[in-house]
C-alpha positions as CSV (number, residue, x, y, z in Angstrom):
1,X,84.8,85.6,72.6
2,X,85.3,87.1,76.3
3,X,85.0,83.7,77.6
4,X,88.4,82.1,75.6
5,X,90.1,85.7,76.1
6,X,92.5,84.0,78.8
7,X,93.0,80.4,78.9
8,X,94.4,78.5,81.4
9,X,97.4,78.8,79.4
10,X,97.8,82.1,79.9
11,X,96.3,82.5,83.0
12,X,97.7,79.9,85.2
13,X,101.6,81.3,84.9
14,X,100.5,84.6,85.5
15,X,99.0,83.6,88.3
16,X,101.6,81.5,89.4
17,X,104.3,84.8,88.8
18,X,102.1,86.7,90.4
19,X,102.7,84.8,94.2
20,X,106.2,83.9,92.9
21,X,106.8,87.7,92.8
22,X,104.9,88.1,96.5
23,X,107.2,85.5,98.1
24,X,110.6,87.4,96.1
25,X,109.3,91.0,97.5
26,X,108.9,88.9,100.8
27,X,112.5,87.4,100.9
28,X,113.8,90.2,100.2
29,X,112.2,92.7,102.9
30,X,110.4,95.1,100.4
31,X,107.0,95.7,101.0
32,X,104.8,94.9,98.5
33,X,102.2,97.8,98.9
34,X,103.0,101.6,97.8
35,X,101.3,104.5,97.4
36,X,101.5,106.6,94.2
37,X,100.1,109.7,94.6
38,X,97.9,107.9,97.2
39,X,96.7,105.2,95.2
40,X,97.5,102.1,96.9
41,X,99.5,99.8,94.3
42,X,99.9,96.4,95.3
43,X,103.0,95.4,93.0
44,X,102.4,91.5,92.6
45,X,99.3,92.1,91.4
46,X,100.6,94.1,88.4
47,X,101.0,91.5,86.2
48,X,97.1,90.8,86.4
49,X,97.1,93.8,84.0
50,X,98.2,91.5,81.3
51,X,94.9,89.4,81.6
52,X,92.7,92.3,81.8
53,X,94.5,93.1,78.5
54,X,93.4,90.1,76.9
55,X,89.8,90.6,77.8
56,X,90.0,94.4,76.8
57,X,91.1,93.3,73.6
58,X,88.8,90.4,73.4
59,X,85.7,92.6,74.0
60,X,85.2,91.8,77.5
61,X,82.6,93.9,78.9
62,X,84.1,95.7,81.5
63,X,81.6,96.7,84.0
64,X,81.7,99.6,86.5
65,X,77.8,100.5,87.1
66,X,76.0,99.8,89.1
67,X,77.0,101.9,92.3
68,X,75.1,101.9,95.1
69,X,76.4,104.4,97.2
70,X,73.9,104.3,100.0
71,X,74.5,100.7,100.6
72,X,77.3,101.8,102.2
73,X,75.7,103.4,104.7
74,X,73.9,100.5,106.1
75,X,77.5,98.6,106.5
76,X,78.8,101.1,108.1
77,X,75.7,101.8,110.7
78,X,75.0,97.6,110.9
79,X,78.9,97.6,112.2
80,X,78.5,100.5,114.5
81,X,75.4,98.7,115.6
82,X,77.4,95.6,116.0
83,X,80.4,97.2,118.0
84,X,77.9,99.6,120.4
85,X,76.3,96.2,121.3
86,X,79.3,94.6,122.6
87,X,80.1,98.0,124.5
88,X,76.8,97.7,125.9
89,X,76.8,94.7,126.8
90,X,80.0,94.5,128.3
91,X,82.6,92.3,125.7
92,X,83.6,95.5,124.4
93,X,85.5,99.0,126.6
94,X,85.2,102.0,124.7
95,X,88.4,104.2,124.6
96,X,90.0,107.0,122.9
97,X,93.2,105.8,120.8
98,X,96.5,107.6,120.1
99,X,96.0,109.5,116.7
100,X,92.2,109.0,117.0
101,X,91.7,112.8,115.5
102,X,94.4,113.0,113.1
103,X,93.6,109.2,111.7
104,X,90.0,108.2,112.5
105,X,87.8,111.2,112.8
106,X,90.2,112.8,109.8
107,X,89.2,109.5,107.8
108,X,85.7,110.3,108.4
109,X,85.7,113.6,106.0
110,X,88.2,111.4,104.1
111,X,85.9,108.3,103.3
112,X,85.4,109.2,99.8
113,X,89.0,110.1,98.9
114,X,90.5,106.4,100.9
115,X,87.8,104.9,98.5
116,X,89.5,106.0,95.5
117,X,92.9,105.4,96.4
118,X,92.1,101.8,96.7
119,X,90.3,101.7,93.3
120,X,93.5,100.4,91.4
121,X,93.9,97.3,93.9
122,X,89.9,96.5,94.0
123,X,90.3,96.8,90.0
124,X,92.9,94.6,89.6
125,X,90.9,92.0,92.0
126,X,87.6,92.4,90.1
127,X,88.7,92.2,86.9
128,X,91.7,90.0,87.2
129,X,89.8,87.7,89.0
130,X,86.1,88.5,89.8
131,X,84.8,89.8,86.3
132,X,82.7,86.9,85.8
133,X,79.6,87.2,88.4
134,X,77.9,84.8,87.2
135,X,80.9,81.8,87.3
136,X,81.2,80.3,90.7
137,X,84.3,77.8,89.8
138,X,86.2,81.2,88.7
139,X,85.5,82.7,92.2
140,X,86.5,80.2,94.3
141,X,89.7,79.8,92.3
142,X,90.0,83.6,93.1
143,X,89.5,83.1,96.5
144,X,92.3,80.3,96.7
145,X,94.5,82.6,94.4
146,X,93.9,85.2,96.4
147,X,95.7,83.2,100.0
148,X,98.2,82.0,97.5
149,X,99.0,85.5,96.7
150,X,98.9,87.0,100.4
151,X,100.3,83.6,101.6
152,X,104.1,85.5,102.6
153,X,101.9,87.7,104.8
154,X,99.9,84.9,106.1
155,X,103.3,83.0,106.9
156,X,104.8,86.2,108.9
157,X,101.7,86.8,111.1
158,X,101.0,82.5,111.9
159,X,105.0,82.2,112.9
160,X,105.2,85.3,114.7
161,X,105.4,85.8,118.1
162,X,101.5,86.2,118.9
163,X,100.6,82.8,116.8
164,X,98.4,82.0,114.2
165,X,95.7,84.1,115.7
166,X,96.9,87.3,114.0
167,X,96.9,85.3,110.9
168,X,93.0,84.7,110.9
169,X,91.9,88.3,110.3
170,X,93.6,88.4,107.1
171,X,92.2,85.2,105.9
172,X,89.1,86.5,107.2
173,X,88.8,89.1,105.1
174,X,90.6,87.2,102.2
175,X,87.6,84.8,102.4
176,X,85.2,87.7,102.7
177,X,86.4,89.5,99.5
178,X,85.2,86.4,97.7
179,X,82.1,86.6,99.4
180,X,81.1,89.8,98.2
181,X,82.3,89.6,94.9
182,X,79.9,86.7,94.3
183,X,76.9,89.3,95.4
184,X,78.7,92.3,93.3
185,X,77.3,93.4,90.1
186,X,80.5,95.8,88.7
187,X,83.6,96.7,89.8
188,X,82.5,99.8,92.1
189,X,79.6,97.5,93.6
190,X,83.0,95.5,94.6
191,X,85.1,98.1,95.6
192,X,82.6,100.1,97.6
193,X,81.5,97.0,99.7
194,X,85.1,95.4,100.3
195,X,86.5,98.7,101.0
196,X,83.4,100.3,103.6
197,X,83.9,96.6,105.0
198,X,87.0,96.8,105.8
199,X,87.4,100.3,106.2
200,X,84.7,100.2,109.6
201,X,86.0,97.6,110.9
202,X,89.6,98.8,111.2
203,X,88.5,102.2,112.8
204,X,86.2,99.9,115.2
205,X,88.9,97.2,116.7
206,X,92.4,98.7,115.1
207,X,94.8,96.1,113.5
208,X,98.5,95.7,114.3
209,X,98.6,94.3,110.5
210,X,100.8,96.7,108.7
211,X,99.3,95.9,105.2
212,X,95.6,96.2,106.0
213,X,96.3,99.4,108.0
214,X,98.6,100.7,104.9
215,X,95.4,99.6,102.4
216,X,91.9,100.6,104.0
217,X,93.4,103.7,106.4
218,X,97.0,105.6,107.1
219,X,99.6,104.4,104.6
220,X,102.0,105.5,106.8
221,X,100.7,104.0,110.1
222,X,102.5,100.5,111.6
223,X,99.4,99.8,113.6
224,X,96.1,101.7,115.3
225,X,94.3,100.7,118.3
226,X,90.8,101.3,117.4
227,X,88.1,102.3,119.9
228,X,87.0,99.5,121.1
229,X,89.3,97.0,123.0
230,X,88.8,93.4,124.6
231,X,91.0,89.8,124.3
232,X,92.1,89.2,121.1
233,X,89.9,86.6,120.8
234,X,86.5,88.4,121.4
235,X,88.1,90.9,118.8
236,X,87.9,88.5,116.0
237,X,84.4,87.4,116.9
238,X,83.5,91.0,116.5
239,X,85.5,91.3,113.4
240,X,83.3,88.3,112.1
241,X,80.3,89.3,113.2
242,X,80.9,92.7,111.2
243,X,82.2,91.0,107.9
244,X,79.3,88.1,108.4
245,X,76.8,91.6,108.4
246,X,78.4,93.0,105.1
247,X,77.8,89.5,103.3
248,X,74.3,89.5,104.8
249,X,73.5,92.8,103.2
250,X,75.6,91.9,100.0
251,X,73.1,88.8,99.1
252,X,70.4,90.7,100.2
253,X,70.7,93.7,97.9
254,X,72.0,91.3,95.2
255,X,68.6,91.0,93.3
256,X,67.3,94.6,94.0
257,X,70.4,96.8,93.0
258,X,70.0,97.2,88.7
C-alpha cells in the first residue's frame, strides 16, 4: 500500500512547487532558511510534509532506528586525519580564525544540540525523498530534485563574482547527500552521517556560503574561515577528499549496522 501512497500525480507538482517556491523566496530576497527555536526550517521544503502525509496515512513505515552514534566518530577523526595530512604535508597552513572559540570550539560541546536542530531539514529529505533504501531510480530523482530545489543558490554562487567555483561545494555536498542516503538505513542513520559530514568539514576549511554556514554551524554567521587555509582550489580537493571518506565509511558500515 506504501508503495502507491504518492503517485506521480501527486508527487511531481509538489515537487515542482516546491522549487517554484525556492526561486519566489529567491526573487524576492527572503532567505529561505530560519531558525525556530533553533531548528533549522528550510521553508520550500514544507510542502514535502504533504507527501509524508500520504505515506503516514498509507501505513508507510517510518523508520528512525538504527543509530549508530559511534560511526560518527570515525567521520569526524578520518576528516581530521585527512585535513592534518595536508597541514603536514604542506597544501594546508594551520591558523586560528576570528570567532574560533565562540563558534568552533563552542560547537564542539554543541555537537549533539546542532544535530538536532537540523533534524526537521534531514526529516523532510529522508522521508520526502529518501524513505525507500532500497529504490535506486527514487534516489537519483532525489538527488536531481534536490539541485532543482537549491538551484537559486546554485545560480547566485556560479554568476557571482568568484565564478562557478563557489558553486561546486554545494553541488558537492548536494550529490553527497544522495550518496549516503543510499548507504542509510533510517532517518537518524541519515541525519547523523549528512550532518557530522558536513558539520567537520565546515569547521576544517570554513565556507563563505551563507546557507551551509546558517545549516550545519552559526545561524547567524555570513561566513567562517576555518583552520585550515590554502587556494580555493586545493580547498575543494580537500573538501572531496573528506565527503569521498564519509561515503567510503557509509558503504562500508552499510551491511554491518542492524
Amino acid at each position: 500500500m506504501e508503495k502507491n501512497s504518492e503517485p506521480n500525480s501527486v508527487r511531481i507538482p509538489v515537487f515542482i512547487f516546491v522549487i517554484l517556491l525556492a526561486w519566489g523566496l529567491h526573487i524576492a530576497e527572503v532567505s529561505p532558511l530560519f531558525s525556530l527555536l533553533g531548528f533549522r526550517i528550510y521553508i520550500p521544503f514544507l510542502p514535502l510534509l504533504y507527501i509524508i502525509y500520504l505515506r503516514f496515512r498509507a501505513g508507510g513505515n517510518f523508520r528512525f532506528k538504527p543509530f549508530p552514534w559511534k560511526s560518527a566518530l570515525v567521520i569526524i577523526a578520518g576528516n581530521l586525519m585527512i585535513a592534518g595530512g595536508g597541514w603536514f604535508s604542506g597544501l594546508l597552513k594551520f591558523r586560528l580564525p576570528e570567532f574560533h572559540f565562540e563558534l568552533a570550539a563552542s560547537s564542539l560541546v554543541d555537537f549533539p544540540v546542532y544535530f538536532i536542530w537540523c533534524l526537521p531539514l534531514f526529516s523532510l529529505i529522508w522521508f520526502g525523498l529518501f524513505h525507500k533504501s532500497d529504490d535506486l531510480k527514487k534516489k537519483i530523482g532525489g538527488a536531481l530534485f534536490l539541485l532543482l530545489a537549491f538551484s537559486p543558490q546554485i545560480y547566485a554562487e556560479a554568476t557571482g563574482l568568484k565564478g562557478f567555483l563557489p558553486a561546486i561545494l554545494l553541488i558537492t555536498i548536494l550529490t553527497a547527500l544522495t550518496g549516503i542516503s543510499i548507504f542509510s538505513k533510517s532517518m537518524l542513520h541519515f541525519a547523523l552521517f549528512s550532518f557530522t559530514t558536513g558539520w567537520i568539514l565546515l569547521i576544517c576549511f570554513g565556507t563563505e556560503h551563507k546557507l551551509l554556514l546558517n545549516t550545519f554551524l552559526a545561524y547567524r554567521y555570513d561566513n567562517w574561515d576555518g583552520f585550515f587555509m590554502a587556494k580555493d582550489e586545493v580547498i575543494n580537493y580537500f573538501r572531496t577528499g573528506g565527503l569521498l571518506f564519509s561515503l567510503l565509511v557509509s558503504g562500508i558500515l552499510y551491511k554491518r549496522i542492524n
